[in-house]
N, C-alpha and C positions, 0 to 999 in steps of 0.2 A: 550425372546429376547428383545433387546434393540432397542427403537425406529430409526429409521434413522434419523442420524445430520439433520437440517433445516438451512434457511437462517434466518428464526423466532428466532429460539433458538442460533444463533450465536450473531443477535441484543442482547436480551435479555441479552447476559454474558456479553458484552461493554456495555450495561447498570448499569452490576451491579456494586455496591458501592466499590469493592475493585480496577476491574478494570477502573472506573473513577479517581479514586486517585492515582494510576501508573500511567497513560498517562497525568494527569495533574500535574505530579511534574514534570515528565521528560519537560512538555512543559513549565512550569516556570522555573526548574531549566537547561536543559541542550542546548536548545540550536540548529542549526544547528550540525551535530557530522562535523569531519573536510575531512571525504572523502563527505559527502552529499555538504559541501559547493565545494569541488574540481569540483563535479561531474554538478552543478547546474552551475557555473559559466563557467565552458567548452560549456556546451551544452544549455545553455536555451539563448534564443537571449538576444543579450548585450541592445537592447533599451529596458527601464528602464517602459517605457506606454505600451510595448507589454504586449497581456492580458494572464495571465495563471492561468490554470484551476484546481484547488488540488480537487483528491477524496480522499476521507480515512483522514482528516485532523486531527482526534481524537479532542484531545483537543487546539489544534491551534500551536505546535511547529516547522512543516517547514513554514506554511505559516504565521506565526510572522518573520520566520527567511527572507521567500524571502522579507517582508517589511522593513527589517532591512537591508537589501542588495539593498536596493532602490526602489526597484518594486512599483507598484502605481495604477495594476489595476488587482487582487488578486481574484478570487473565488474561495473560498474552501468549501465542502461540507463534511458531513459522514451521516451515517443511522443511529447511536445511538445518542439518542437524547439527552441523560445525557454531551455524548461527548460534541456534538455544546454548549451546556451549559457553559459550562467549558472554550473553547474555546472563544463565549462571552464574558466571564467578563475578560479571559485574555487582549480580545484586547482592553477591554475597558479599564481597568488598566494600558495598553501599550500606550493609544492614537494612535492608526494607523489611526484614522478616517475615509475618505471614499478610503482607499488605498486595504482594505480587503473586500469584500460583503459575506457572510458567510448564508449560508443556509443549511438547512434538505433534503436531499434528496439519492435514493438510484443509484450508482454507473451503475446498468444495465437497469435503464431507465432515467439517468437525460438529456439526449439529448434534452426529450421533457420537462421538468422543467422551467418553468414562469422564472425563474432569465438568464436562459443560453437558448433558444431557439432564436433562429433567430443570437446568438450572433456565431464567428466565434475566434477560440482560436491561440494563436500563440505556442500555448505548453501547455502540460498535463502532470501532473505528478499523482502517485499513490504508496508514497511512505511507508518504514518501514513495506514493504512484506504485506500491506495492499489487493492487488488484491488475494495473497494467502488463506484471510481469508474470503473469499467465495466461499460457500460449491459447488462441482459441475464443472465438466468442461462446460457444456454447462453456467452455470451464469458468469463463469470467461468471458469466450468469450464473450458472450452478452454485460458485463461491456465494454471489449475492444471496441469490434463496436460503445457503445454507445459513447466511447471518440472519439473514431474516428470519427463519424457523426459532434462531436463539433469543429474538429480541422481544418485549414488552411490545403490545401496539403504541404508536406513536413515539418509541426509543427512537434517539437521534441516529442513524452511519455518518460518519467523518470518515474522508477520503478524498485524497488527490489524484491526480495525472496531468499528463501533459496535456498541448491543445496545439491540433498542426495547423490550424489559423489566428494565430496567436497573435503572430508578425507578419511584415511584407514575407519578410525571408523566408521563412517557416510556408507561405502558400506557394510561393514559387519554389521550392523544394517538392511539392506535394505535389504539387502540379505537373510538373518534370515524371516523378514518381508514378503520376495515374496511368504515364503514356507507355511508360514501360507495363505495367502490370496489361492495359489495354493490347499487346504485343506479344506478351508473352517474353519479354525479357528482364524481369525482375529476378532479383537473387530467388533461386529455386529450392532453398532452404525455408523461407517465408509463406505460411501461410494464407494471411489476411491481411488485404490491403491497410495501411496502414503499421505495419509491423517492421520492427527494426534490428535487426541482430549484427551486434560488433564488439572487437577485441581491441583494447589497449592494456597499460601498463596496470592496472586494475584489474585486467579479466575479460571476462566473456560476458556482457549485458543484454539480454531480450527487453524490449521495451516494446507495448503495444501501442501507437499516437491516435488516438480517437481525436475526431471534432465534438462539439458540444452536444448535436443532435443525437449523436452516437450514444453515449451515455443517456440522455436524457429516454432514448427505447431502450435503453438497456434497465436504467431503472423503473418504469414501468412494466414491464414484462418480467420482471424477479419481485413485486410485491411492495416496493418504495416507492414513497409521492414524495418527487422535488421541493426542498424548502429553498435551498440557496445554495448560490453558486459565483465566485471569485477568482479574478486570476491574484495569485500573489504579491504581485507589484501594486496591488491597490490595496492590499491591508497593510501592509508594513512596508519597510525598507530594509533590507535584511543585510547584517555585514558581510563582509568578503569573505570568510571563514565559508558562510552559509551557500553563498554565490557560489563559493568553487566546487563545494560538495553537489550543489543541486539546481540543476536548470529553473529557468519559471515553470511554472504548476498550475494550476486552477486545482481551488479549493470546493469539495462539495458536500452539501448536507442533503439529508433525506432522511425523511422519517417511516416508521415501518406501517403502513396502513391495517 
């Protein structure tokens, strides 16, 4: 039998050398994608010194992009530490100077973290289905709460994930999927229904597939009231670049009650 996913061994794959060099080209080469910038610019407050708080930064490509949209008072954090690396010398080769504060730390306890304690957020994000790729519904939640403890009442979270009813294909996949877990023949690696762990020439990717409703008790039981919710194909149309980096999404907001 196959050990059970960890949070350890999910670091460990963001560490390794293939997926440092995906998340660091996408973050030199690509960019804001142009539904993230619709999405960012609708909902994240217009004053340009409001503080916002990035989990999951990887290698530094939205929170290069919110400095490049003016922003000027930027914490971004992730748990692999090859990432922040990467993310470093990006910004250092960008000059954002002290518009970015950029630290180590992990998503379900940074509440208490020396750089963000005492400080109070006007908006959090957690984007490119990063909360997805922690193992576990009780870690997901925990991450939420922790953002939540950091944020203003009514500060915006911006966050994606997948959606496994998205398409025909996608529920007949899932479908398939229920009959094994019902069995007991699902990868024995896997946790929670819904969960998906695979290797290609990139690495090793954990990805959790929630449906809508899934999220939607997830944000309610960590302290968020649903504002809005999108899949990506209905805000933009996004170039090939974007497409091959990153499946469709649904986009979410919620605010901290």
């Amino acid at each position: 039998m196959k050990t059970k996913l960890s949070s350890q061994q999910v670091r460990d794959d963001f560490n390794d050398l293939r997926a440092v060099v995906h998340y660091t080209r996408a973050a030199h080469r690509l960019g804001l994608w142009a539904s993230e910038k619709i999405v960012l610019e609708k909902f994240l407050p217009s004053r340009k010194t409001a503080r916002i708080l990035e989990a999951g930064c990887g290698a530094g490509r939205v929170a290069l992009g919110l400095q490049e949209l003016g922003y000027k008072k930027i914490y971004a954090f992730d748990f692999a530490e090859e990432l922040c690396a990467q993310a470093q010398s990006l910004f250092i080769e960008r000059e954002v100077g002290k518009a970015i504060t950029l630290f180590h730390a992990d998503a379900r306890r940074v509440a208490k973290h020396p750089e963000v304690e005492g400080v109070q957020f006007d908006a959090a994000l957690f984007m490119f289905n990063g909360l997805m790729q922690i193992p576990r519904m009780r870690n997901r939640r925990a991450a939420l709460r922790s953002l939540h403890a950091c944020c203003k009442p009514g500060a915006p979270l911006i966050f994606t994930t997948h959606d496994r009813d998205h398409s025909k294909l996608e529920r007949f996949m899932w479908k398939r999927e229920a009959k094994l877990w019902l069995t007991g023949r699902q990868d024995s690696a896997l946790v929670e229904f819904g969960d998906r762990y695979f290797e290609d020439d990139l690495g090793r990717t954990f990805m959790h597939l929630p449906n809508r409703d899934e999220i939607l008790e997830d944000l309610k039981a960590t302290g968020w009231e649903h504002h809005w919710d999108s899949m990506r194909r209905r805000i933009s149309k996004e170039p090939k670049a974007v497409r091959e980096f990153s499946d469709e999404c649904r986009f979410w907001v919620a605010q901290a009650d």
